[in-house]
PDB file with SEQRES, HELIX, SHEET and CRYST1 records, atoms N, CA, C and O in Angstrom:
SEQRES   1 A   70  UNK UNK UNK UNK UNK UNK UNK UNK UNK UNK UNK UNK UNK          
SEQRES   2 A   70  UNK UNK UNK UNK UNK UNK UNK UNK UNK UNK UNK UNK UNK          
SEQRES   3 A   70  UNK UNK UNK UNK UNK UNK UNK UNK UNK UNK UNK UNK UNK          
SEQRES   4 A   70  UNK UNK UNK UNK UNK UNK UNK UNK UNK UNK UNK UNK UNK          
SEQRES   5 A   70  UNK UNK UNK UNK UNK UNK UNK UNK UNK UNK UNK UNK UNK          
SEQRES   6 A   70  UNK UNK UNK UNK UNK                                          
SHEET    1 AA1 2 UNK A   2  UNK A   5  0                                        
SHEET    2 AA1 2 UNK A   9  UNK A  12 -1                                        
SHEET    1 AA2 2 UNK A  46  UNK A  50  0                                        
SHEET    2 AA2 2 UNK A  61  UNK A  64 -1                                        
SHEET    1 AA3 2 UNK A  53  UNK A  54  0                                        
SHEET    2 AA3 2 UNK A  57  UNK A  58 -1                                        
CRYST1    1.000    1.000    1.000  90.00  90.00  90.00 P 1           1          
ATOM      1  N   UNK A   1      -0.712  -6.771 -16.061  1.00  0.00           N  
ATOM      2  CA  UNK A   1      -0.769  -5.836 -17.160  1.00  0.00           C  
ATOM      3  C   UNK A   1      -0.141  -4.516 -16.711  1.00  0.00           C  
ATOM      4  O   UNK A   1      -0.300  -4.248 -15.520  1.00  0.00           O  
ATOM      5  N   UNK A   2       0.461  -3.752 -17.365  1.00  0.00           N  
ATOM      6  CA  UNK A   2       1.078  -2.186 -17.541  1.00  0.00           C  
ATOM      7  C   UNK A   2       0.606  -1.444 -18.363  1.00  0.00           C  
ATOM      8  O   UNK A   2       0.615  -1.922 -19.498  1.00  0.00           O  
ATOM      9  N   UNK A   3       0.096  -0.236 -18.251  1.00  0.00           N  
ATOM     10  CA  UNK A   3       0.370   0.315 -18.835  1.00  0.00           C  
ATOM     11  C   UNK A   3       1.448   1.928 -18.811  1.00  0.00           C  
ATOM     12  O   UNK A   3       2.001   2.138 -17.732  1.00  0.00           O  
ATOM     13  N   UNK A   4       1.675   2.862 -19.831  1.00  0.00           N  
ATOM     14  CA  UNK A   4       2.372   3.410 -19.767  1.00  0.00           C  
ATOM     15  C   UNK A   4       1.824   4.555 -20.066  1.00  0.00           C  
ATOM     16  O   UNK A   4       1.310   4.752 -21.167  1.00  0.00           O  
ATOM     17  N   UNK A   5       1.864   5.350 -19.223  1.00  0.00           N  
ATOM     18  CA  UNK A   5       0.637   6.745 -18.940  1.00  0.00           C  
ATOM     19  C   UNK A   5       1.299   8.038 -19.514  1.00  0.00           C  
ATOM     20  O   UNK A   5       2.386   8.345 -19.023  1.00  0.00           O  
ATOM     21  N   UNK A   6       0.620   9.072 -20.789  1.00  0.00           N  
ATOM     22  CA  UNK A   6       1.297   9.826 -21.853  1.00  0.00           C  
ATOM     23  C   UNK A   6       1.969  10.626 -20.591  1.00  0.00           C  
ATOM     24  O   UNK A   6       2.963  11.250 -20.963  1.00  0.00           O  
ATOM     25  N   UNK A   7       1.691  10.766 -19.220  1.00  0.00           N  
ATOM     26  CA  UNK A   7       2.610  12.121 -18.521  1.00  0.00           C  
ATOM     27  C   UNK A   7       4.483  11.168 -17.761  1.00  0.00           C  
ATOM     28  O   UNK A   7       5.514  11.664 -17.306  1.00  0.00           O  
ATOM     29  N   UNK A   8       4.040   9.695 -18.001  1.00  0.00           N  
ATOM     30  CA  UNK A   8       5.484   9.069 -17.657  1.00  0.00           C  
ATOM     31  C   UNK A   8       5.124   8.355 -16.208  1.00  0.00           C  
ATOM     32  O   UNK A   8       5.974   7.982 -15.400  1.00  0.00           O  
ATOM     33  N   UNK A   9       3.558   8.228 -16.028  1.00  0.00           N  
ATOM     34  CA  UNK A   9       3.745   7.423 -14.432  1.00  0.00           C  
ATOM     35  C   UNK A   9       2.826   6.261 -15.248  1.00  0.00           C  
ATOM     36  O   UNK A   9       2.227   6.324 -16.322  1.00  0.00           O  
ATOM     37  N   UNK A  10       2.967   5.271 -14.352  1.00  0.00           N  
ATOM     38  CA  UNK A  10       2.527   3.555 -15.328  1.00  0.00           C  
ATOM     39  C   UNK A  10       1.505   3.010 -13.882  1.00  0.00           C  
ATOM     40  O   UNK A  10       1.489   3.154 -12.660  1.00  0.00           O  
ATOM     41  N   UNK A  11       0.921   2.492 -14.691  1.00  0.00           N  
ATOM     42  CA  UNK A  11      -0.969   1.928 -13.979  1.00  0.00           C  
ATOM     43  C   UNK A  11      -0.146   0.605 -14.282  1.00  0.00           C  
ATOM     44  O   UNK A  11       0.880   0.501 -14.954  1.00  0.00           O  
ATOM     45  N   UNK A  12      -1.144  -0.771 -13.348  1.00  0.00           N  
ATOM     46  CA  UNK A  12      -0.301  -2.033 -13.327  1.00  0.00           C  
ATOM     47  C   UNK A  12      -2.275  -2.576 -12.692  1.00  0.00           C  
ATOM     48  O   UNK A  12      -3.107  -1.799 -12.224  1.00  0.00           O  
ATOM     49  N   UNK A  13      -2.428  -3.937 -12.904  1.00  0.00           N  
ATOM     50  CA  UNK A  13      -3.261  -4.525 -12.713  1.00  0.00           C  
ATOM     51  C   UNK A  13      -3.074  -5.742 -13.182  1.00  0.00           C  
ATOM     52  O   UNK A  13      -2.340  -6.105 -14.101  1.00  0.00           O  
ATOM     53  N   UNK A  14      -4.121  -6.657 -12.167  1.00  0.00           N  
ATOM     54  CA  UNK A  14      -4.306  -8.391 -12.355  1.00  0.00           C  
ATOM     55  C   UNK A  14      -3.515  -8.846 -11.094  1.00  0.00           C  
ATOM     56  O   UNK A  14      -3.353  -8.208 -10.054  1.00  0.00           O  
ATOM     57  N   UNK A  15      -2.969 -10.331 -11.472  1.00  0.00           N  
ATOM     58  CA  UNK A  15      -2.587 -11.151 -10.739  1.00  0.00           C  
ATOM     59  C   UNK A  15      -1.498 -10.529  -9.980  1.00  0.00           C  
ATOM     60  O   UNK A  15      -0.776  -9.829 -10.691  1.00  0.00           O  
ATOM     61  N   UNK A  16      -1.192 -10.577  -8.822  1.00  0.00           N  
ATOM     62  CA  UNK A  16      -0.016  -9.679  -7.734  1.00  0.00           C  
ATOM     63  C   UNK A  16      -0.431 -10.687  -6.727  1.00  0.00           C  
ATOM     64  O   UNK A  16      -1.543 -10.616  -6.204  1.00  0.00           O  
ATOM     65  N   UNK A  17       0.564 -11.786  -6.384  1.00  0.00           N  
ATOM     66  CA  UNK A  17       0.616 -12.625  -5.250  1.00  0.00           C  
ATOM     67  C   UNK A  17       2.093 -12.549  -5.063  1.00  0.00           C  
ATOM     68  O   UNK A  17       2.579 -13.300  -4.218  1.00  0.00           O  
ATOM     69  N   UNK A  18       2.499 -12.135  -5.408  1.00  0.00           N  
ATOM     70  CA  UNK A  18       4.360 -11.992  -5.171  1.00  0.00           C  
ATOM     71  C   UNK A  18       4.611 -10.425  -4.995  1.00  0.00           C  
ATOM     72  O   UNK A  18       5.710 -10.049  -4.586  1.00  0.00           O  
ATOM     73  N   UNK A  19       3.258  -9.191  -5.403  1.00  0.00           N  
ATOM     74  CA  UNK A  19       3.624  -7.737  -5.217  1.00  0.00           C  
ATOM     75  C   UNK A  19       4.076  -7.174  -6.595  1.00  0.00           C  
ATOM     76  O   UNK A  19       4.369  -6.037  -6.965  1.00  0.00           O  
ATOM     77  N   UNK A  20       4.036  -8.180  -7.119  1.00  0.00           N  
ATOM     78  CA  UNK A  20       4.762  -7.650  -8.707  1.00  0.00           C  
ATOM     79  C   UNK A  20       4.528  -6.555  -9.586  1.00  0.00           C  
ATOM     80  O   UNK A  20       5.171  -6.050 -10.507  1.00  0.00           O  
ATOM     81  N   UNK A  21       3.215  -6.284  -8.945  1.00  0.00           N  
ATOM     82  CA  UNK A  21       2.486  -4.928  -9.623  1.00  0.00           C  
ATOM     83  C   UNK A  21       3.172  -3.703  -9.122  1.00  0.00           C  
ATOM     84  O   UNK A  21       3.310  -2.717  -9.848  1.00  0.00           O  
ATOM     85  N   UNK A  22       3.559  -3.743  -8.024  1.00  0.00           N  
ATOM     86  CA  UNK A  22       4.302  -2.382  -7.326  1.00  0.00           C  
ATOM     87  C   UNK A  22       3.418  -1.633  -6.929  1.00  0.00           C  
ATOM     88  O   UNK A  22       3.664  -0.443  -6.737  1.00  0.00           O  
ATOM     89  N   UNK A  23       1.956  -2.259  -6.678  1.00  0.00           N  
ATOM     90  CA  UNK A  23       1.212  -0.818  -5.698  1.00  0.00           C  
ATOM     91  C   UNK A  23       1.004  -0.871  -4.289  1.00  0.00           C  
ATOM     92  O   UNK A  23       0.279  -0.265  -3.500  1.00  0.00           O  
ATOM     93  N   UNK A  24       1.744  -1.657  -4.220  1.00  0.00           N  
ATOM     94  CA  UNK A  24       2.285  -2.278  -2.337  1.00  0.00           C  
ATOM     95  C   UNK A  24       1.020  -2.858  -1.918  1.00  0.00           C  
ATOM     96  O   UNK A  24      -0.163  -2.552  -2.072  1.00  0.00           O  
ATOM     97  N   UNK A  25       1.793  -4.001  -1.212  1.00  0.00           N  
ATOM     98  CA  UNK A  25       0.411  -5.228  -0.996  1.00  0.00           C  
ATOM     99  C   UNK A  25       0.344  -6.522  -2.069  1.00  0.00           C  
ATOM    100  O   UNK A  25       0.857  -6.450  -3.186  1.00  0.00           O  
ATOM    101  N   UNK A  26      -0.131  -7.330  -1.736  1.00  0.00           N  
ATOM    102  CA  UNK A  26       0.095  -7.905  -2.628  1.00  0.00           C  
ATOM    103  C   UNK A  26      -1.293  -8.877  -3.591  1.00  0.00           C  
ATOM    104  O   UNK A  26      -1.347  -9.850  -4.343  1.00  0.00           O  
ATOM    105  N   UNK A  27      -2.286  -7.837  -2.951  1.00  0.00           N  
ATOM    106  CA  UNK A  27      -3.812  -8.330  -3.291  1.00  0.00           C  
ATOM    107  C   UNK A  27      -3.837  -7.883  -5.052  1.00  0.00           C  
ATOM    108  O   UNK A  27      -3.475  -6.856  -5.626  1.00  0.00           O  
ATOM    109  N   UNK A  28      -4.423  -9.135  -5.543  1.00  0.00           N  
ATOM    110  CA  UNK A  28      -4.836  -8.943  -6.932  1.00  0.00           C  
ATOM    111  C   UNK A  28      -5.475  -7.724  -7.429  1.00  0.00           C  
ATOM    112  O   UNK A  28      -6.064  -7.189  -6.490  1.00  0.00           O  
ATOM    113  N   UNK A  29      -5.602  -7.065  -8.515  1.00  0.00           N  
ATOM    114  CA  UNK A  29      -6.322  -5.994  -8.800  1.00  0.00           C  
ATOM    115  C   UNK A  29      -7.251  -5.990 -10.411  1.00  0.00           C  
ATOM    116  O   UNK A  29      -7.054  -6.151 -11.616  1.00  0.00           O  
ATOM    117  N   UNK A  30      -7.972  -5.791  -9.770  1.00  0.00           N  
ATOM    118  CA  UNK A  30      -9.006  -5.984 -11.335  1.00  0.00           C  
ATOM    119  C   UNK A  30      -9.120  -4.180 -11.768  1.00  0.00           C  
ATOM    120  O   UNK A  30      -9.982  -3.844 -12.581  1.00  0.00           O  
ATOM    121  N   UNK A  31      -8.274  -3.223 -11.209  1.00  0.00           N  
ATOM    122  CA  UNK A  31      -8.519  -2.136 -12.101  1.00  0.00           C  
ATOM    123  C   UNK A  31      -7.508  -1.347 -11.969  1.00  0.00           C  
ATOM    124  O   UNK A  31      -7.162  -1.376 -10.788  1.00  0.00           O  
ATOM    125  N   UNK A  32      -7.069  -0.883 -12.379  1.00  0.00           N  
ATOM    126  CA  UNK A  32      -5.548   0.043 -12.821  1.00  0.00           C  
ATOM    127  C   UNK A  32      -5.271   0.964 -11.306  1.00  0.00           C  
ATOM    128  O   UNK A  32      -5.962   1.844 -10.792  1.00  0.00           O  
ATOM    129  N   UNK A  33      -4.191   0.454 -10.943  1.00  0.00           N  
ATOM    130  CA  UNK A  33      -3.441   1.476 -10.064  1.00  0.00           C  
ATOM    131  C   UNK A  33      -2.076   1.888 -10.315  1.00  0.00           C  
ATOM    132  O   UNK A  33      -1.476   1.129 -11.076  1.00  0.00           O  
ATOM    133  N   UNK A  34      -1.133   3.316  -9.698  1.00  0.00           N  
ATOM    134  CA  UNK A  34      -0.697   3.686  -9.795  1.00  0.00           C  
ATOM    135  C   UNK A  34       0.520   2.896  -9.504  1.00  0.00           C  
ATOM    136  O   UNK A  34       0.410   2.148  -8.533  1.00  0.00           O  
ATOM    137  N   UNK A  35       1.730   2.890 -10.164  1.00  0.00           N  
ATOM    138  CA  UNK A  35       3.388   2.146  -9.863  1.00  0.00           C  
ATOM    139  C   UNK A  35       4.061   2.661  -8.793  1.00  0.00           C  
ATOM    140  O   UNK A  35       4.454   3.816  -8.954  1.00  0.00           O  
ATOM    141  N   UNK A  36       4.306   2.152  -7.765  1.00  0.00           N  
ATOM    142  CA  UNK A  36       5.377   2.806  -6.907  1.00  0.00           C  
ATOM    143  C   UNK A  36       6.558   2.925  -6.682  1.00  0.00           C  
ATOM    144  O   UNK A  36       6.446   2.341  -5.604  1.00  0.00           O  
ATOM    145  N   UNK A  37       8.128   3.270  -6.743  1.00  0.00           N  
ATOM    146  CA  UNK A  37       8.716   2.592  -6.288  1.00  0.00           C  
ATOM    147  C   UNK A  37       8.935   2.152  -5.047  1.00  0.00           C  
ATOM    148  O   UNK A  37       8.044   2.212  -4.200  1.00  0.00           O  
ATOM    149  N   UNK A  38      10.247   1.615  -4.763  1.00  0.00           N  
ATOM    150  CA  UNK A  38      10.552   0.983  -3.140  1.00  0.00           C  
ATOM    151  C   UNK A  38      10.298   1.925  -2.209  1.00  0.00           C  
ATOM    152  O   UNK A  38      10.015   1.332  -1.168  1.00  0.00           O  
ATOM    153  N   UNK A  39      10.250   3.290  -2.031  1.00  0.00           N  
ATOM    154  CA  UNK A  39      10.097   4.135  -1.137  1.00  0.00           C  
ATOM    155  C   UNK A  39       8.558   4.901  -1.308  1.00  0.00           C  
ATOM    156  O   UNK A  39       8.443   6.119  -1.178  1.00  0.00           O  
ATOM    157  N   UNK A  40       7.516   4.087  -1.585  1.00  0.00           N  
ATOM    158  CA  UNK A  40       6.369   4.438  -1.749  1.00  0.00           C  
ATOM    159  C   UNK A  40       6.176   5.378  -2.472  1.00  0.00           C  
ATOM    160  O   UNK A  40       5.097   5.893  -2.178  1.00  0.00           O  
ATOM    161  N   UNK A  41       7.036   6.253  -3.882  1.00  0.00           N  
ATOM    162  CA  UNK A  41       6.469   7.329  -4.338  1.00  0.00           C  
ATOM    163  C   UNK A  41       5.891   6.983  -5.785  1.00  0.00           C  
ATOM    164  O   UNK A  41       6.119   5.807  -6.070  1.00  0.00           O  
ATOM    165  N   UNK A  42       5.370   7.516  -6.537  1.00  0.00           N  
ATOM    166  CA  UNK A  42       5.035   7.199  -7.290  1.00  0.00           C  
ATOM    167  C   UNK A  42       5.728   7.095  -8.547  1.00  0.00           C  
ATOM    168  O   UNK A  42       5.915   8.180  -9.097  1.00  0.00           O  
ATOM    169  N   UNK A  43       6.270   5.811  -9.301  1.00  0.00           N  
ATOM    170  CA  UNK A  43       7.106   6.447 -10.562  1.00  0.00           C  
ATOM    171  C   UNK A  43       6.884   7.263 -12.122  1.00  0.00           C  
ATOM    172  O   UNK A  43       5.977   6.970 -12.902  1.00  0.00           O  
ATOM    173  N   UNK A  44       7.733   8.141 -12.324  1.00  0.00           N  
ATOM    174  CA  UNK A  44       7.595   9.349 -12.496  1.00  0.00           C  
ATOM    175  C   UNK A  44       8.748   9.111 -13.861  1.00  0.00           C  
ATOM    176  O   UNK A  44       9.682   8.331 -13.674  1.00  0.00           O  
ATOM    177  N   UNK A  45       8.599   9.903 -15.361  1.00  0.00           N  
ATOM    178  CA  UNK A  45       9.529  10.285 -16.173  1.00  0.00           C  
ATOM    179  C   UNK A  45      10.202   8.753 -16.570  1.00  0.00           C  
ATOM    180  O   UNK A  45      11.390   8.465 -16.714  1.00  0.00           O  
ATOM    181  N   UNK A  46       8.596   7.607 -16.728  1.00  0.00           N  
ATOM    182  CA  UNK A  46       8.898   6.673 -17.321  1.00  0.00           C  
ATOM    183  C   UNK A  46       9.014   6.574 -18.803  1.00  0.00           C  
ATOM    184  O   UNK A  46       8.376   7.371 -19.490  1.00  0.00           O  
ATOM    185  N   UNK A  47       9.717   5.734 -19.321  1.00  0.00           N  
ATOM    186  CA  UNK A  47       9.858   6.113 -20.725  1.00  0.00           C  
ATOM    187  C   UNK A  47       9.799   4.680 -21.513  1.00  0.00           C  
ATOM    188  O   UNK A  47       9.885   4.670 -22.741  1.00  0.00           O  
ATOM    189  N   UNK A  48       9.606   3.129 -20.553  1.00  0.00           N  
ATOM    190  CA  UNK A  48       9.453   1.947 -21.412  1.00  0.00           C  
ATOM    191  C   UNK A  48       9.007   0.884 -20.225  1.00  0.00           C  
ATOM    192  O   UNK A  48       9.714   0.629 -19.251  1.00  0.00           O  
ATOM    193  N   UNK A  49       7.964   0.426 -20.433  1.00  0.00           N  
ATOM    194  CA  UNK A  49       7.724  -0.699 -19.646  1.00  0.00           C  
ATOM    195  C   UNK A  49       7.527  -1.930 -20.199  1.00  0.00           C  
ATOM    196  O   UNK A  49       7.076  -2.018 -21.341  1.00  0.00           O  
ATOM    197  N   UNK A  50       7.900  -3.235 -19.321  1.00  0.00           N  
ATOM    198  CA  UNK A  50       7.623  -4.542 -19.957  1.00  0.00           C  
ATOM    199  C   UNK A  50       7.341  -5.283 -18.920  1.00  0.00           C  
ATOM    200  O   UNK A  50       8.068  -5.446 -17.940  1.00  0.00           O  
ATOM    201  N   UNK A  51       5.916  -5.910 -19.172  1.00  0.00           N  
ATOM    202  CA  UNK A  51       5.555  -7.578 -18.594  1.00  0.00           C  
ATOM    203  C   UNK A  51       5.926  -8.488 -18.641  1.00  0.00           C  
ATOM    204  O   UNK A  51       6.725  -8.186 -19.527  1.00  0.00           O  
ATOM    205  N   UNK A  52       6.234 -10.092 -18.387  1.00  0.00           N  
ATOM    206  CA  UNK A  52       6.435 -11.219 -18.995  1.00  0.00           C  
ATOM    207  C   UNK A  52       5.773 -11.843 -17.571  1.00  0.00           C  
ATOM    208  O   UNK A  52       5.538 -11.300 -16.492  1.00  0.00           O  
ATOM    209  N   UNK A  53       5.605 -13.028 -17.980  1.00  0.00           N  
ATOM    210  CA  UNK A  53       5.287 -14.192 -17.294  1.00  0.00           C  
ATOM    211  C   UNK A  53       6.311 -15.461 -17.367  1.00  0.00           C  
ATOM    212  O   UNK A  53       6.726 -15.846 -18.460  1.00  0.00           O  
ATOM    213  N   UNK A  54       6.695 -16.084 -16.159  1.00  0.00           N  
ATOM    214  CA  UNK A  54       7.931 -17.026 -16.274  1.00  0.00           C  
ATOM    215  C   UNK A  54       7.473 -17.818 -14.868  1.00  0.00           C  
ATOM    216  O   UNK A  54       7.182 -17.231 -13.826  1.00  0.00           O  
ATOM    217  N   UNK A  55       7.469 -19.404 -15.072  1.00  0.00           N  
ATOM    218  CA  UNK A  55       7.067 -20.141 -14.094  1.00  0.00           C  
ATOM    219  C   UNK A  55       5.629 -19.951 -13.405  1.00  0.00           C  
ATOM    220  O   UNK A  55       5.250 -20.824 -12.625  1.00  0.00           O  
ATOM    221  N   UNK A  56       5.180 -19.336 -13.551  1.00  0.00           N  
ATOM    222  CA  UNK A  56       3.445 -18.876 -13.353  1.00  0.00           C  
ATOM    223  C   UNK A  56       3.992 -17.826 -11.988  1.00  0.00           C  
ATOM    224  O   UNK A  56       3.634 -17.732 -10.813  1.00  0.00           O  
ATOM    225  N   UNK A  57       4.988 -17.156 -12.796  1.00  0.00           N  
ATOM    226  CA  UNK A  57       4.939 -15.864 -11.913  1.00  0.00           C  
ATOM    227  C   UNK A  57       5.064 -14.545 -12.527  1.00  0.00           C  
ATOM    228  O   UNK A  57       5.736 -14.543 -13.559  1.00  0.00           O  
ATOM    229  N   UNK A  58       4.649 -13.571 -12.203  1.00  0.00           N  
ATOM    230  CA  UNK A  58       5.080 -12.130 -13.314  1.00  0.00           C  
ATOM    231  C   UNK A  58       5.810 -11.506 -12.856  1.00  0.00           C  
ATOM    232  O   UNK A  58       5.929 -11.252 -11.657  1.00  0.00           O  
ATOM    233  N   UNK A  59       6.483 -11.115 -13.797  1.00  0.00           N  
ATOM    234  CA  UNK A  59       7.573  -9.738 -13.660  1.00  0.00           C  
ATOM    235  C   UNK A  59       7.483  -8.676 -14.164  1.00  0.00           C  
ATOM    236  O   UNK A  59       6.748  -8.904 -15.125  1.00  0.00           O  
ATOM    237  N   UNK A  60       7.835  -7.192 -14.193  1.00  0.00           N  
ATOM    238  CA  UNK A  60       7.458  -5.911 -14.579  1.00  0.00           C  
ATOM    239  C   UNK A  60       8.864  -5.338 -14.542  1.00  0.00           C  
ATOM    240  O   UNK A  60       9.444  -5.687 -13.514  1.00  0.00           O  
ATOM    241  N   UNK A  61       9.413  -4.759 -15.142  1.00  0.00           N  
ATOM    242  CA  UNK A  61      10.007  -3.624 -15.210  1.00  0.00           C  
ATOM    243  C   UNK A  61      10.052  -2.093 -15.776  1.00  0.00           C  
ATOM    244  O   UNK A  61       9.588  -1.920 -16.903  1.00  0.00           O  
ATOM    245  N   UNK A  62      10.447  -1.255 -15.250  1.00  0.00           N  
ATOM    246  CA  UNK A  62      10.081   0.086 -16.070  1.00  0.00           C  
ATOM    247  C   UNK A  62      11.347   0.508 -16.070  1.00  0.00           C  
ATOM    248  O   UNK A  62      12.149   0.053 -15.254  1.00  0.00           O  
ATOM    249  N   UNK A  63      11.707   1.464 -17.017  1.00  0.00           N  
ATOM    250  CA  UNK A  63      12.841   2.168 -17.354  1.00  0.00           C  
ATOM    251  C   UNK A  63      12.630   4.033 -17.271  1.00  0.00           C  
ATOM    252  O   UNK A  63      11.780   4.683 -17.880  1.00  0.00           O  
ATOM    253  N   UNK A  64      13.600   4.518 -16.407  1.00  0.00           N  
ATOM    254  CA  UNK A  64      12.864   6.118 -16.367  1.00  0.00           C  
ATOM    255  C   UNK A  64      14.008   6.643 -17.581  1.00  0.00           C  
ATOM    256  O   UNK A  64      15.077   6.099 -17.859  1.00  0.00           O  
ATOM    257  N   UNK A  65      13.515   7.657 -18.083  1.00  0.00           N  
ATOM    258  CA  UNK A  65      14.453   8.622 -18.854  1.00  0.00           C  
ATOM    259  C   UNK A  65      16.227   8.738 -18.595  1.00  0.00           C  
ATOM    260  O   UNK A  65      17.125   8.797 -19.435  1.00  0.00           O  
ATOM    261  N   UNK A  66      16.290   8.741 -17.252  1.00  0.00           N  
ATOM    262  CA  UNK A  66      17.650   8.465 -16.734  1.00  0.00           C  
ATOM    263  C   UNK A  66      18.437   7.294 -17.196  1.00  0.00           C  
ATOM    264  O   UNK A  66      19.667   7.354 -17.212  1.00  0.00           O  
ATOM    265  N   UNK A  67      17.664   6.017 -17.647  1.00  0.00           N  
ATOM    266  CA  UNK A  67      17.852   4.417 -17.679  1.00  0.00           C  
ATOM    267  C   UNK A  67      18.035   3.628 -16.214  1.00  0.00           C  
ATOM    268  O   UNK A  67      18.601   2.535 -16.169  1.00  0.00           O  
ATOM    269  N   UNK A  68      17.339   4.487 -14.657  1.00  0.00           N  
ATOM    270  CA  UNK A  68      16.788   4.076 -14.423  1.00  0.00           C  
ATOM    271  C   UNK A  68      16.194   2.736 -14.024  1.00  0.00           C  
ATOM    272  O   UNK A  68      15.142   2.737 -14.663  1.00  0.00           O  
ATOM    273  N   UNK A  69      16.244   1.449 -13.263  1.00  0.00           N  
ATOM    274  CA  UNK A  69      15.321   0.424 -13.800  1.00  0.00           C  
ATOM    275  C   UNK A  69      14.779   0.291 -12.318  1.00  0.00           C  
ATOM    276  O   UNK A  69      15.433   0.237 -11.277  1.00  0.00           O  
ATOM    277  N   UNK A  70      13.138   0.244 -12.537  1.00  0.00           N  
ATOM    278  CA  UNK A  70      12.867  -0.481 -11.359  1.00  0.00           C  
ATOM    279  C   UNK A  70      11.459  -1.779 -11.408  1.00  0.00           C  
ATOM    280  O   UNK A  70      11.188  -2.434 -10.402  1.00  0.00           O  
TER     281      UNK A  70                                                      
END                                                                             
């Protein structure tokens, strides 16, 4: 799950056995943590996020104001 937080940084929770959530690590989460990107910071001046599920794996992407994708 994603969500998309009114100041532009996105919370991510549930299933993460592949890391897919982006809060580094790859332990499941039953309660909202913060998105990171690749260099551990937090992402920032998000403006669209999307979930899907494909093969019983998840994917996430976010889009920043710039277009952005990570």
């Amino acid at each position: 799950m994603l969500a998309l937080m009114s100041d532009g940084t996105v919370m991510s929770w549930g299933r993460n056995v592949s890391g897919q959530l982006g809060v580094g690590g790859t332990g499941n989460r039953g309660y909202a943590s913060a998105v990171k990107d690749g260099n551990g910071q937090l992402l920032s001046d998000v403006v669209a996020v999307s979930a899907a599920l494909q093969h019983l794996r998840g994917h996430c992407i976010a889009i920043d104001n710039k277009w952005t994708k990570f």
